[in-house]
C-alpha positions in Angstrom: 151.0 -99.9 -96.9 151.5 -99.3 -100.2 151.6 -102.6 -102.7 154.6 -104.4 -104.2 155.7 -102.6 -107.1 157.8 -106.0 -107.9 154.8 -108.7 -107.4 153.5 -110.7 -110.2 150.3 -109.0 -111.5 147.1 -110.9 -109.7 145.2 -112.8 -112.1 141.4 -112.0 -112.9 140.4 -115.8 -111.8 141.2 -115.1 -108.3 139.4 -112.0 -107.7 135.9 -112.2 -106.2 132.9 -112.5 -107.7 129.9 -111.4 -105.8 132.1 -112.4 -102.6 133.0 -115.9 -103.9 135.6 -117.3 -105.3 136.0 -118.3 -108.2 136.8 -122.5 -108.3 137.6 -124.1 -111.3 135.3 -126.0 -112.9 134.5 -127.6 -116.6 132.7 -125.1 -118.8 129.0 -125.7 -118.7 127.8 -124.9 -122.1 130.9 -127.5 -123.5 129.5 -130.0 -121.5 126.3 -129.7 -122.9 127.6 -129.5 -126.4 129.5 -132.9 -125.6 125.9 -134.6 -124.5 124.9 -134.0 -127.8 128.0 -137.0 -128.3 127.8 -138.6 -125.4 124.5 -138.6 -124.1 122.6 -136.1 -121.6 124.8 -138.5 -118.6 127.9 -136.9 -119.3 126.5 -133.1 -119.0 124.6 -133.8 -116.3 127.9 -135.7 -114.3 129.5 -132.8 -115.5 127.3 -130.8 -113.7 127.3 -131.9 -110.8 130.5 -132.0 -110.1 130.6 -128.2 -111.0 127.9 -127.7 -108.5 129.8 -129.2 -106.1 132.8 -127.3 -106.4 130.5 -124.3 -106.5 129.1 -125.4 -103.4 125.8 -125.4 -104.5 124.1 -128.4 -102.9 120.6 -129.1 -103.8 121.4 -127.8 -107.5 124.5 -130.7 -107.6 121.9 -133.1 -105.8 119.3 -132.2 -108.8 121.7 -133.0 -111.1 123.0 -136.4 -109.8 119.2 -136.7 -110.3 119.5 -136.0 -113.9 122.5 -138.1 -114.1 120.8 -141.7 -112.9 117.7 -140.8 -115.1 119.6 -140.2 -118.0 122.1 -143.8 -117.1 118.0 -145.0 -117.2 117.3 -143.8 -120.7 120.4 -145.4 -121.8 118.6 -148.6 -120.9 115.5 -147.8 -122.5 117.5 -147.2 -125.1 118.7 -150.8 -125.3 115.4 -152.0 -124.5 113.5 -150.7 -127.6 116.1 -151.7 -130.1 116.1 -155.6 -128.3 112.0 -155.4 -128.4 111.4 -153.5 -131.7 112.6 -156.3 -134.0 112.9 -153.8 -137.3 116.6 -152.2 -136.8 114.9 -149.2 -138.9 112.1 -148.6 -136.3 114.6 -149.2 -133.4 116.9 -146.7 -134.8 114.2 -144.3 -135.2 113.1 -144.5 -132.1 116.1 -144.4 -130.2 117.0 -141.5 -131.7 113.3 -139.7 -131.3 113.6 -140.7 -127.5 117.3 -139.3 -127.0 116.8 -136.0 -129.0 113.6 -135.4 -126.6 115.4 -136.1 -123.6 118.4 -134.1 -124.6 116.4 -131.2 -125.5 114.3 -131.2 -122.1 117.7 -132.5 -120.0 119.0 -129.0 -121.3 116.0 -126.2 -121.0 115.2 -128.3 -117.6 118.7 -128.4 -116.4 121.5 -128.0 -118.8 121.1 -124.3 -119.4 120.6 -123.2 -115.8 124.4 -123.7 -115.2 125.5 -122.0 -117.9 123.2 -118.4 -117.3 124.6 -119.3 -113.2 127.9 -119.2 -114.3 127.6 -116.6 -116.8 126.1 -114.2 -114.5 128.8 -115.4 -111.3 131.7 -115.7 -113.1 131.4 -114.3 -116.7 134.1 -116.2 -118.6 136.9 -115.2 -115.7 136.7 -118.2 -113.6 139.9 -120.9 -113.9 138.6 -124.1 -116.5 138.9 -127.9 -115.7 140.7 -129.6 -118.3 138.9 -131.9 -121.1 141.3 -134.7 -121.3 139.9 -137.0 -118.2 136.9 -136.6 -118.8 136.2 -137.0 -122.5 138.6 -139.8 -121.8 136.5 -141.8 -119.8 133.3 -141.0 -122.0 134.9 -142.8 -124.8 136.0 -145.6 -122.9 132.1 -145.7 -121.4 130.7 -144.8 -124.7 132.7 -148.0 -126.1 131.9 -150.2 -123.5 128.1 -149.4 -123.8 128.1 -150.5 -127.4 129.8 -153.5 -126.9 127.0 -154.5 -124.1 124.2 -152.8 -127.0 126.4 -155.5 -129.5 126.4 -158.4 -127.6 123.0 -158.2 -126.1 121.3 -158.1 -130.0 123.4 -160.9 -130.8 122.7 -163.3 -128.2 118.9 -161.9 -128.3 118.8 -161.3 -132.3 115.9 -163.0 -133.8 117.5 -166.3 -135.9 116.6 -166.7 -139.4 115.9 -170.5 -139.7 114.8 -170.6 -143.5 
């Protein structure tokens, strides 16, 4: 039978890609430019949630993984600026601590999706939008620096000379 002369053309995102389909997901290397804002938590939600929509498992599994240790380093971030009592050295340190993490969150992690999707897809696969998401990162991203504030006032050394 021959095809529709009169059909809309197909679009490239719903061909098959090594037998698969093509779902849409967020694009991984943006996500792991945004933890570079927003901490290695929101690349690593990110994806997982790709995973899952790619129906890959035990990779979305690792990265729910990723994601609770990195909601953990967020405390220890909170923990060395309450216990080192010099906002300079706290600072320092928070940031040492996060750029370490963030750069072994992405070789570890981070970067696999990207070369996955890369390879799978190339760049004709249909893209999540940005709104929700960076949304709610700026609401959580505001919400954690009021807890940060109000935790070093209420535990802020007091200056009784």
């Amino acid at each position: 039978m021959a095809p529709n002369p009169y059909a809309p053309p197909a679009a490239k995102v719903e061909d098959l890609h090594d037998g698969q389909v093509a779902p849409p997901i967020w694009n991984p290397n943006a996500a792991a430019n945004w933890s570079l804002v927003f901490s290695p938590a929101f690349g690593a939600f990110l994806h997982m949630l790709n995973w899952d929509a790619l129906k890959e498992s035990e990779r979305a599994a690792s990265a729910k993984a990723w994601f609770i240790a990195s909601l953990l380093v967020l405390l220890v971030y909170l923990g060395l600026a309450l216990w080192l009592a010099d906002a300079r050295s706290a600072n320092s340190a928070t940031r040492s601590v996060g750029f370490v993490y963030l750069l072994v969150w992405y070789f570890a992690a981070g970067r696999g999706q990207a070369t996955y999707v890369k390879e799978k897809f190339g760049k004709d696969y249909p893209h999540k939008p940005w709104g929700k998401p960076l949304l709610i990162a700026v609401a959580a991203f505001a919400a954690y620096a009021a807890v940060a504030g109000l935790l070093g006032y209420i535990f802020a050394p007091v200056d009784r000379s």
